[in-house]
LONUSE-796109 format. One record per residue: x, y, z of N, C-alpha, C in turn; residue in one letter. Coordinates in pm, whole numbers, padded with zeros to 5 digits, always signed. Last residue first. Layout:
N
XYZXYZXYZA/...
END
This chain:
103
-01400+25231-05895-01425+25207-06054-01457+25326-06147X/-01093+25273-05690-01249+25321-05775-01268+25262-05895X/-00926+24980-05673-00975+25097-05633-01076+25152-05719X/-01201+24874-05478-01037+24917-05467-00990+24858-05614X/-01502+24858-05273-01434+24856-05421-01297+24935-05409X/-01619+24756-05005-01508+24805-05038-01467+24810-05189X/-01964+24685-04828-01834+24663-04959-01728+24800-05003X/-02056+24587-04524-01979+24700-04560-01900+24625-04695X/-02386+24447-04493-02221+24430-04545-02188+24599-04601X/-02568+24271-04277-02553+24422-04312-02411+24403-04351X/-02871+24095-04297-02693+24090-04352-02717+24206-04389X/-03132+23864-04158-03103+23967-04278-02932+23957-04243X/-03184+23671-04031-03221+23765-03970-03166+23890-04082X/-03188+23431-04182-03307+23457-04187-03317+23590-04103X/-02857+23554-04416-03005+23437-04357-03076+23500-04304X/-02831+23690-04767-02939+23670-04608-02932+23623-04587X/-02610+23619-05004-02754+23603-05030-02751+23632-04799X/-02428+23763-05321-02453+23745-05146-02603+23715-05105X/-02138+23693-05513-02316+23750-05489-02281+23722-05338X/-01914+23748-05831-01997+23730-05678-02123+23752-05645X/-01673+23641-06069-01822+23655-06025-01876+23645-05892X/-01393+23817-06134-01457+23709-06092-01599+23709-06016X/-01295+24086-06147-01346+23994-06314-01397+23868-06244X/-01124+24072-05888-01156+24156-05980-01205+24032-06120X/-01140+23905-05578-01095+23947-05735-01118+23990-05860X/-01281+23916-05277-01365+23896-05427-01222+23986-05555X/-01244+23853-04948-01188+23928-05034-01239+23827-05210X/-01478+23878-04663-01385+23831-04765-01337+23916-04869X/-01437+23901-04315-01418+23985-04399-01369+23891-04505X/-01682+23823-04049-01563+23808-04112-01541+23921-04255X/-01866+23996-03814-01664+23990-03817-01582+23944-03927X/-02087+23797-03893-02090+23932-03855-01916+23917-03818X/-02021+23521-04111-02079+23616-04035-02069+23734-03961X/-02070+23289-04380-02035+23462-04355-02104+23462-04188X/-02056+23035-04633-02143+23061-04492-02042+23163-04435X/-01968+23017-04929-01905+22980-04814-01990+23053-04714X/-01897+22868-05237-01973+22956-05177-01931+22920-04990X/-01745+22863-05543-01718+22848-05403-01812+22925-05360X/-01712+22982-05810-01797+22867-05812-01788+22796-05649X/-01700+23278-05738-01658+23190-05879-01743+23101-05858X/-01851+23297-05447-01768+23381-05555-01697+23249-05632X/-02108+23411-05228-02009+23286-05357-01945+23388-05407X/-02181+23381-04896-02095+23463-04993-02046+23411-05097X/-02444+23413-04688-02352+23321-04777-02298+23424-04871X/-02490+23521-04361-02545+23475-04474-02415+23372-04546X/-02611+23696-04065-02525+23598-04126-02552+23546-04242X/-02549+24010-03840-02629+23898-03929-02532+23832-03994X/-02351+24250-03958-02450+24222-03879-02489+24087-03943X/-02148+24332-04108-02142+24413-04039-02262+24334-03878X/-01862+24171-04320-02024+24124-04272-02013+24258-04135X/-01734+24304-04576-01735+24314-04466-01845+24309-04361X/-01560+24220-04892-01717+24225-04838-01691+24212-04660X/-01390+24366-05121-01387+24347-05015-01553+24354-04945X/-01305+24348-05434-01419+24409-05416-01351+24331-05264X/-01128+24492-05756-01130+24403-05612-01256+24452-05537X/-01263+24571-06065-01176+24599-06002-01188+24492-05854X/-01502+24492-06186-01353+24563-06319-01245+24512-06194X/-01698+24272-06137-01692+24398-06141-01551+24422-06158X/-01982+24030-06189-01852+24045-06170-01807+24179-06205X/-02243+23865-05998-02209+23965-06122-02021+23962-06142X/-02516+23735-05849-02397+23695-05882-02339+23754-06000X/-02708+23916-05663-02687+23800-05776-02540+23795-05824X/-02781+23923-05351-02722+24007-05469-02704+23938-05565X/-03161+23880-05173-02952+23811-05236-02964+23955-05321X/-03289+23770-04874-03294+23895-04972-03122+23830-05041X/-03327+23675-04623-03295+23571-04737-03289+23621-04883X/-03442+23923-04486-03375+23804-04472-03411+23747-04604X/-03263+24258-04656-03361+24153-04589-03346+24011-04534X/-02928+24345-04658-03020+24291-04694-03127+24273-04602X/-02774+24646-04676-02884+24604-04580-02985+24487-04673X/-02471+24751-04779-02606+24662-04771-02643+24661-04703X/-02247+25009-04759-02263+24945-04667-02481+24918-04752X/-01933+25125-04961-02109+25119-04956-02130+25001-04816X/-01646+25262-05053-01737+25228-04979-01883+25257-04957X/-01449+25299-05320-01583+25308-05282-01600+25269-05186X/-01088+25433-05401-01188+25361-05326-01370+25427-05290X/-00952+25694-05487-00857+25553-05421-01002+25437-05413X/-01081+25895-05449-01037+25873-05552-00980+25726-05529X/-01434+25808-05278-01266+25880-05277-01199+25857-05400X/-01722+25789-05119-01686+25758-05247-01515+25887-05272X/-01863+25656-04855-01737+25738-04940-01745+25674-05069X/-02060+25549-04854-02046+25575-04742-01912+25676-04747X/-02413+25494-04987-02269+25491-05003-02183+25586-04923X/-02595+25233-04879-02584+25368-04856-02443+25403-04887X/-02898+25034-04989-02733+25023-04992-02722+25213-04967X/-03105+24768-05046-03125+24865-04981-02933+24905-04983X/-03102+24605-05371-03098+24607-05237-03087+24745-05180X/-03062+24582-05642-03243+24591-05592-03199+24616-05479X/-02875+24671-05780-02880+24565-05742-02989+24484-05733X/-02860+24991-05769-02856+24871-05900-02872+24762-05893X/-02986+24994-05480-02886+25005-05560-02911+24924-05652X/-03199+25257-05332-03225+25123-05384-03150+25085-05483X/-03052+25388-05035-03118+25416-05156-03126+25256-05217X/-03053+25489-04660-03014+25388-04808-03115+25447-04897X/-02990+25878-04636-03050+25717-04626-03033+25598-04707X/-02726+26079-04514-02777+26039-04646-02855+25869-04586X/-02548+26096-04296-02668+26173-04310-02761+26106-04379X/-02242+26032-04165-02358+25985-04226-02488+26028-04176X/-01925+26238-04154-02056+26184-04100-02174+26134-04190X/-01646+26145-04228-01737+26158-04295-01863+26138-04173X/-01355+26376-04206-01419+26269-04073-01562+26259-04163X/-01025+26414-04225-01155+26398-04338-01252+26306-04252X/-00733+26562-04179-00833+26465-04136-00961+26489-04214X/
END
């Protein structure tokens, strides 16, 4: 068993956003965002699958050229080499991201 407790505070990720990484394993990243309200991630694209897991709050999630209204429970899934972002609504967006597997 491997039980991670969280100690460590957000830090300010490559991104600009507030972000705390929550494991980092051979198999997989997990990081958990804290946007602001109406605070975004810009729209990038990354090697490997990315899983976005709304934790709090509600926003928008694009990916390729689809964007789609998020909220606290849902979970999307982002394909590798295809472009995403995430933007706040007005009470901010706490997302658990999943990279699979490590980059």
């Amino acid at each position: 068993m491997n039980v991670i407790h969280q100690t460590l505070p957000a830090q300010v990720s490559p991104r600009g956003v507030a972000a705390q990484k929550l494991a980092d394993l051979p198999a997989a990243v997990v990081m958990r965002l804290v946007l602001k309200p109406g605070e975004e991630v810009a729209s990038h694209t990354t090697p490997v699958d990315v899983l976005f897991y709304i934790e709090r709050g509600h926003g928008e999630v694009c990916i390729g050229a689809e964007k789609e209204a998020v909220a606290a429970g849902d979970l999307v899934v982002s394909a590798r080499e295809i472009p995403h972002g995430l933007t706040a609504g007005p009470e901010g967006m706490w997302v658990l991201v999943f990279k699979v597997p490590r980059p």
